[in-house]
C-alpha positions as CSV (number, residue, x, y, z in Angstrom):
1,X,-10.7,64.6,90.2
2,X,-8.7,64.2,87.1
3,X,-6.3,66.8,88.4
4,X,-6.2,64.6,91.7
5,X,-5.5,61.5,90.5
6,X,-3.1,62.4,88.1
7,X,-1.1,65.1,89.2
8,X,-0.9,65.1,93.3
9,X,-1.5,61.6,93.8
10,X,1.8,60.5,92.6
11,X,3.8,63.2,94.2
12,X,1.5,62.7,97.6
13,X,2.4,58.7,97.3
14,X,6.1,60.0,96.8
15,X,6.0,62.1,99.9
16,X,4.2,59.8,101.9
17,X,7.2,57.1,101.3
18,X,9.8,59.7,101.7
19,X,8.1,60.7,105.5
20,X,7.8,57.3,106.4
21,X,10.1,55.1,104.7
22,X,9.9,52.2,102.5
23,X,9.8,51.9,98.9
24,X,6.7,52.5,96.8
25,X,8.4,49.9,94.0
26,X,8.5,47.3,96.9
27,X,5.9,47.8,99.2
28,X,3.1,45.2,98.5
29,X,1.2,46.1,102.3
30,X,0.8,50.1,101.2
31,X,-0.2,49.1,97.9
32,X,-3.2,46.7,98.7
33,X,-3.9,49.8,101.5
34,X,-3.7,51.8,98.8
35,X,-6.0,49.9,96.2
36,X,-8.3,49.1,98.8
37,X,-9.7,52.7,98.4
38,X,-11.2,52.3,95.4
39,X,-13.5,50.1,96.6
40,X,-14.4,53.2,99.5
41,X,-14.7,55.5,96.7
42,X,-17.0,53.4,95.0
43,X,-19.7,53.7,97.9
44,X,-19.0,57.6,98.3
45,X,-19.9,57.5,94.6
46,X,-22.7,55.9,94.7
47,X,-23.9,58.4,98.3
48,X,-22.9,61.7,96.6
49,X,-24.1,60.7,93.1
50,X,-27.8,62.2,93.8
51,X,-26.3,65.5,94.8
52,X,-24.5,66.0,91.4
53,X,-27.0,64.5,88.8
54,X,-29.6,67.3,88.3
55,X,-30.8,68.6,85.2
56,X,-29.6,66.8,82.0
57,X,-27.2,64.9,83.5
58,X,-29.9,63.4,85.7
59,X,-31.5,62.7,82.8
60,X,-29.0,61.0,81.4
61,X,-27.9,59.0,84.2
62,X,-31.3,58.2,84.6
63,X,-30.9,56.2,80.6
64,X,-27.8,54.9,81.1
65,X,-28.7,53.1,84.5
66,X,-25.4,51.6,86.3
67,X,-23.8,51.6,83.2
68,X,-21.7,55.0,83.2
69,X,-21.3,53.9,87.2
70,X,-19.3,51.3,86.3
71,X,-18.0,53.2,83.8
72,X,-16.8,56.0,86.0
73,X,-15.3,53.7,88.8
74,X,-13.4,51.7,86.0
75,X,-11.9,55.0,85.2
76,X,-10.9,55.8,88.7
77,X,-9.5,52.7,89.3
78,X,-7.4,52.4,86.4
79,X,-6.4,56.4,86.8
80,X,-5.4,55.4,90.9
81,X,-3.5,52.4,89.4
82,X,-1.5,54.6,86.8
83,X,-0.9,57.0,89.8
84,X,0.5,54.2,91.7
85,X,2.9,53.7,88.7
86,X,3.9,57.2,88.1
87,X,4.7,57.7,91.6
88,X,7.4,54.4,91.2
89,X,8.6,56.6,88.4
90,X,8.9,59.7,90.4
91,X,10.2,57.2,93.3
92,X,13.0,55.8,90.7
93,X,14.0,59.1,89.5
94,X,15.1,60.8,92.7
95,X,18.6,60.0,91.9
96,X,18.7,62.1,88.5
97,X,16.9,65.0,89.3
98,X,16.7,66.6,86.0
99,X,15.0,63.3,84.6
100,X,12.5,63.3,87.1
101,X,11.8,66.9,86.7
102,X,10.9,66.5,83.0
103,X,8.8,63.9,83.9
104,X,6.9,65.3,86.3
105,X,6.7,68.3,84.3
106,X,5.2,65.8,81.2
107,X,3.0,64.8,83.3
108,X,1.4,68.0,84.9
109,X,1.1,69.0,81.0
110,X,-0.8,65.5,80.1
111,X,-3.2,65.9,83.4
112,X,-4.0,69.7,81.8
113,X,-4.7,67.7,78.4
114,X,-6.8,65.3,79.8
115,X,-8.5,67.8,81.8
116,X,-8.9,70.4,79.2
117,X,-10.8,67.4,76.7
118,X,-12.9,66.9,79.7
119,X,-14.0,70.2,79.2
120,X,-14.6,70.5,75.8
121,X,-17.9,69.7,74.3
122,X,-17.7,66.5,72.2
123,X,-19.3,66.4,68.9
124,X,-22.5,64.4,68.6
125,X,-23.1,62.6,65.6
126,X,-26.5,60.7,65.7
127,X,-29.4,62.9,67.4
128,X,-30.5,61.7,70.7
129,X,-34.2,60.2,70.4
């Protein structure tokens, strides 16, 4: 999802402005269509959720109740609204190409970051009781 949100959001939200015109800097109609999503993926969530927490991570979900929920849909939200931002800067950027290729090319290197420190073990400190 990480990689998703993103990396192909922002280009997707480019294309989908350059197929069927408008501006994403100035379009308020495909934004709120946009953000209503969230709450869509926030009832998927909750449907699919079962299906992925097994094992340990059952277990914890299981202690941390709704909490890492609302956790996790805080995080998506604010991830789809950085998208939404990243694709105005792609949007801005057509006109100097070799700008907007560094950027997207900063970007496709922080959305590996991100998604390589969601795959690395975190140290814990305490011991769980």
């Amino acid at each position: 999802m990480n990689a998703h949100i993103n990396r192909d959001l922002p280009q997707g939200i480019v294309q989908v402005f350059e197929a069927l015109g408008g501006d994403p800097t100035s379009d308020e109609v495909r934004h709120q269509d946009f953000d209503s999503v969230n709450e869509l993926l926030e009832r998927v969530e909750g449907e699919v959720k079962a299906d992925f927490s097994v094992g340990l991570i059952g277990v914890v979900d299981i202690a941390a109740g709704r909490l890492d929920d609302i956790a996790a849909m805080w995080k998506v939200r604010v991830a789809r609204k950085a998208a939404w931002t990243n694709a105005e800067v792609l949007w801005t950027l057509r006109a100097a190409p070799h700008i907007r290729s560094a950027f997207f090319d900063t970007l496709d290197r922080s959305t590996g970051l991100a998604g390589h420190g969601l795959l690395t073990p975190a140290a814990i400190d305490t011991p769980l009781r």
